[in-house]
C-alpha positions as CSV (number, residue, x, y, z in Angstrom):
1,X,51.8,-84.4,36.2
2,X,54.3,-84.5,38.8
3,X,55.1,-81.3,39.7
4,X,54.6,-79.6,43.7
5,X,51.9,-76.3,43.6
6,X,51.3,-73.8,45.7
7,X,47.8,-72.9,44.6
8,X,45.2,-73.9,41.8
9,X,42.3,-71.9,40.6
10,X,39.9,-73.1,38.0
11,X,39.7,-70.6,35.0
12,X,36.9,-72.2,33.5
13,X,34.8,-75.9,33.4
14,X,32.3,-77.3,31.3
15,X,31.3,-81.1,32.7
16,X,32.7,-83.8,30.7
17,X,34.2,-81.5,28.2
18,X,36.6,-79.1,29.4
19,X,38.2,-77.8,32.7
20,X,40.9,-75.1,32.3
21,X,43.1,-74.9,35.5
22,X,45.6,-72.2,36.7
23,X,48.6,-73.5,39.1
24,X,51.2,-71.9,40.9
25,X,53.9,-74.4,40.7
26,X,57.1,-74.4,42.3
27,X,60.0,-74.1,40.1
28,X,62.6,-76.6,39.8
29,X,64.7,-74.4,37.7
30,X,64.5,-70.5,38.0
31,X,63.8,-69.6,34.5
32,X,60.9,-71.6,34.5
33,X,57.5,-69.7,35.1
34,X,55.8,-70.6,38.2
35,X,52.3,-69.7,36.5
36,X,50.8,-72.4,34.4
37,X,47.3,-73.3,32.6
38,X,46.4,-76.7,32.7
39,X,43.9,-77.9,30.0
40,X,41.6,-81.3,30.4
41,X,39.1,-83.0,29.4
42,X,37.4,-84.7,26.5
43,X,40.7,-83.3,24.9
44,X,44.3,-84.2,25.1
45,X,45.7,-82.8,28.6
46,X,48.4,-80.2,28.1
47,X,49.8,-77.3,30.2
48,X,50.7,-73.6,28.7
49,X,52.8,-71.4,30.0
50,X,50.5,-68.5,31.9
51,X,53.3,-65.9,30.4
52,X,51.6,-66.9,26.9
53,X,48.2,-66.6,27.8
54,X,46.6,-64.6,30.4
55,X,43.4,-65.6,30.7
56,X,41.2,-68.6,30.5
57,X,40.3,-67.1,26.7
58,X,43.7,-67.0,25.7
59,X,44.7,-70.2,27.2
60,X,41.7,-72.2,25.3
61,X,42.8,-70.1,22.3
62,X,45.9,-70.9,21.9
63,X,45.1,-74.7,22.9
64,X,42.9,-74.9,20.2
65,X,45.6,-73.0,17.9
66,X,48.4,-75.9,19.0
67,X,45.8,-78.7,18.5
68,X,45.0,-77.3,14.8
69,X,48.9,-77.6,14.1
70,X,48.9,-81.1,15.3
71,X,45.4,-81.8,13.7
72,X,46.8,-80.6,10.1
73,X,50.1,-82.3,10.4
74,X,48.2,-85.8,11.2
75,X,46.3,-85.1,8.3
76,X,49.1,-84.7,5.7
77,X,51.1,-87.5,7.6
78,X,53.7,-84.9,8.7
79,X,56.2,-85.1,12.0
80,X,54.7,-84.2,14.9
81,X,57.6,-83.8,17.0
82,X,57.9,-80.4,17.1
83,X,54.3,-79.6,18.0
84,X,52.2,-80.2,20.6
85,X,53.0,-83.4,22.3
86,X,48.7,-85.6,21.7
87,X,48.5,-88.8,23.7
88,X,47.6,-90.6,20.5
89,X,49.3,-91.8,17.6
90,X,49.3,-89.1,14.7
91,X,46.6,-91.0,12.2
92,X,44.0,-89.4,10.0
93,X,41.2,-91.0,12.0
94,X,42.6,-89.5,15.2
95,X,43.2,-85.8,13.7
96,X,39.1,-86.1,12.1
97,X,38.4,-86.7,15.3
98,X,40.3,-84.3,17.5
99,X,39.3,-81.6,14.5
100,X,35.7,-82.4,15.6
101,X,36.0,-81.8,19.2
102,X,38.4,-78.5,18.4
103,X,35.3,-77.3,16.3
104,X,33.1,-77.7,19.3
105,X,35.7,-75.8,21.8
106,X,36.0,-72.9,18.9
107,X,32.5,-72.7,18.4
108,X,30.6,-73.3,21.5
109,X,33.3,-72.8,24.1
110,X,35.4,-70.1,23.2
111,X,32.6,-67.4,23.0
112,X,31.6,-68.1,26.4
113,X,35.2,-67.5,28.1
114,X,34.8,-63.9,25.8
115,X,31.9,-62.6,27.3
């Protein structure tokens, strides 16, 4: 990502499956929210505003939310313009197997960052 920070905290990191980042970035434009998760991994990269999610929970929520969206419109062979942008073409075969990892995150993950 090309962006300048002034800081970066990791929210949360599982080896080889998931890190969730929190950056202070400086804004190129003043309505734009210096506060942002970034999400990688074994997943897609993507970055959330941190107005939309407070915490690593929420972040990883609401990733996993986003990523379901895309995962059902791949399925029906939907747009995906207006969701989520998913470095990988919007097939069946690549929405099974993003559904899988999702399932893992939701399952395994998730509870963790509640506790």
């Amino acid at each position: 990502m090309g962006f300048r920070h002034q800081g970066e905290y990791l929210g949360y990191g599982a080896d080889g499956i998931i890190y969730i980042f929190l950056f202070e970035i400086v804004p190129g434009r003043p309505e734009v929210d210096p506060w942002i998760w970034v999400i990688v991994g074994d997943v897609p990269p993507t970055y959330l505003p941190a107005a939309d999610a407070k915490t690593p929970y929420e972040a990883l929520d609401g990733y996993i939310g986003a990523m379901e969206e895309w995962v059902e419109a791949a399925r029906r062979g939907d747009s995906v313009a207006d969701l989520i942008p998913v470095n990988v073409p919007a097939s069946p075969a690549n929405a099974e197997m993003l559904d899988s990892r999702l399932k893992f995150l939701d399952e395994r993950v998730l509870p963790e960052l509640r506790e």
